[in-house]
C-alpha positions as CSV (number, residue, x, y, z in Angstrom):
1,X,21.8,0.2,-139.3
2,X,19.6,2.5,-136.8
3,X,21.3,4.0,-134.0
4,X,19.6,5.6,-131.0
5,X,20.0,9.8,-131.8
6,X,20.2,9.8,-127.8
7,X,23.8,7.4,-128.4
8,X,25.3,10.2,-131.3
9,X,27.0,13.2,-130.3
10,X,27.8,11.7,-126.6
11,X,30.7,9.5,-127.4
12,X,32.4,7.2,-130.3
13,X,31.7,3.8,-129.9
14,X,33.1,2.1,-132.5
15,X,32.3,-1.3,-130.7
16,X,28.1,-0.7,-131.1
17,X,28.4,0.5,-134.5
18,X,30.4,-3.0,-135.1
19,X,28.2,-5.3,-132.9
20,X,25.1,-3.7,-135.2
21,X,27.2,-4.5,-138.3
22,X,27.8,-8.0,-137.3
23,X,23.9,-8.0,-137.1
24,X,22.9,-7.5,-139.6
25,X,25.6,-9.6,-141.9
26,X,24.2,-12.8,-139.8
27,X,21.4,-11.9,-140.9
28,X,22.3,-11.9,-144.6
29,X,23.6,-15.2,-143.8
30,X,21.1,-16.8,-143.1
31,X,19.4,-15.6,-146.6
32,X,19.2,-18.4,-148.9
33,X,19.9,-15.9,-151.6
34,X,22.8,-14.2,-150.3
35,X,24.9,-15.4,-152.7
36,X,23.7,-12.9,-154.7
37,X,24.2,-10.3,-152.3
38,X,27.5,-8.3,-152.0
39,X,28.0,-6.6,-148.9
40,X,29.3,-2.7,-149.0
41,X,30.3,-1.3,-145.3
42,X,30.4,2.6,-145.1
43,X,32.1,3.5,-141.4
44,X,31.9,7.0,-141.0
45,X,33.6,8.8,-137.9
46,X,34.5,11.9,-136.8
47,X,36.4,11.2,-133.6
48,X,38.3,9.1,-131.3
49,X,37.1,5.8,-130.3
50,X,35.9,6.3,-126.4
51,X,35.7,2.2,-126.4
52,X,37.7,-0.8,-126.5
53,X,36.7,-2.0,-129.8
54,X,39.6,-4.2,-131.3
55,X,37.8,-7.2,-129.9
56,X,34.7,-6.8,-131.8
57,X,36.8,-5.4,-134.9
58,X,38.4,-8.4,-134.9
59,X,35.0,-10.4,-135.2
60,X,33.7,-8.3,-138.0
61,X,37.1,-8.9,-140.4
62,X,36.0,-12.5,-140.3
63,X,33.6,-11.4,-142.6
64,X,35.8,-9.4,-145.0
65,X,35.9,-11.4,-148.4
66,X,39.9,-10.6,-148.9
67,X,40.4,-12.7,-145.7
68,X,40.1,-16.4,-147.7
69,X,36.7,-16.8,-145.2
70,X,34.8,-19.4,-147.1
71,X,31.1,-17.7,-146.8
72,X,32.5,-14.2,-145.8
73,X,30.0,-11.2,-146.7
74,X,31.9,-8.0,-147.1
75,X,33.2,-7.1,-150.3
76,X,34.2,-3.6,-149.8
77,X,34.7,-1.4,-146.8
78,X,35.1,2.3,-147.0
79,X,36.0,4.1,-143.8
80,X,34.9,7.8,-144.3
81,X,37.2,10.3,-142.2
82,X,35.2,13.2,-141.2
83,X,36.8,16.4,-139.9
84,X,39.8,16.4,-138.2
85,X,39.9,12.1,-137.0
86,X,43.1,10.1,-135.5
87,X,44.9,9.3,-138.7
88,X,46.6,6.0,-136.8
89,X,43.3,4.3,-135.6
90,X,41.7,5.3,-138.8
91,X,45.0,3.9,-141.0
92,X,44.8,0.5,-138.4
93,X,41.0,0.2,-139.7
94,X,41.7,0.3,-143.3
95,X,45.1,-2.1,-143.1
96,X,43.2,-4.6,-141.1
97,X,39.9,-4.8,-142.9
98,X,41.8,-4.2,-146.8
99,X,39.9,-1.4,-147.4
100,X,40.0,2.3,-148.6
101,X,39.9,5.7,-147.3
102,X,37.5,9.1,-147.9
103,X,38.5,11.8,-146.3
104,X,35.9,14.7,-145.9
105,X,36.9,17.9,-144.1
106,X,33.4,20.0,-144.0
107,X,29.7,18.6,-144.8
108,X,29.7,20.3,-148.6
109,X,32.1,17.3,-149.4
110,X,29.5,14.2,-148.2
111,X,27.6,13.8,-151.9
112,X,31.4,14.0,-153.4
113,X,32.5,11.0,-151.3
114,X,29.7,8.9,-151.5
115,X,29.6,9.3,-155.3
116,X,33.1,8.7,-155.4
117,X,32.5,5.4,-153.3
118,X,29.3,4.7,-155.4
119,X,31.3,4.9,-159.0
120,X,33.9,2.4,-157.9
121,X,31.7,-0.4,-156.3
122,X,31.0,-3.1,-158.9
């Protein structure tokens, strides 16, 4: 997913990154061999969200596999905590979407977590 550089650093809108998400797994949808396809989601942040985002949150969970969605996409999330992050949004994330938690406190950790996420995904 390609974000604007001119969006990053002003704000944290976890509602675009989400709208973009949904996206794309509509688009994987429509692929006739996406049952083939198993969908990882990597959400990284490193802030508060400046947005009101439950609404689309709520839209992209439909897509979550664990959800008993007939046709959902997602088979793993990972929500990648970088820096110092609000541990309750971050923990409402992971409950809601049945996923799991990286935690990185400084940039030398990035390769760790996503070889950590890499070794576990089937």
């Amino acid at each position: 997913v390609k974000i604007p550089t001119a969006e990053c650093g002003s704000s944290t809108r976890y509602s675009a990154a989400f709208e973009e998400v949904i996206k794309v797994l509509r688009e994987v949808k429509n692929d006739r061999l996406r049952s083939r396809l198993q969908q990882t989601i990597v959400f990284m942040t490193d802030g508060e969200p400046t947005d009101n985002w439950d609404d689309v949150f709520k839209r992209l969970c439909e897509y979550k596999t664990s959800h008993g969605n007939e046709g959902a996409l997602i088979h793993n999330f990972w929500l990648m905590a970088l820096g110092e992050f609000n541990k309750t949004t971050v923990e409402d994330i992971i409950r809601r979407m049945g996923g799991q938690q990286v935690d990185v406190k400084n940039p030398e950790e990035l390769l760790k977590a996503y070889v950590q996420i890499a070794e576990i995904i089937p």
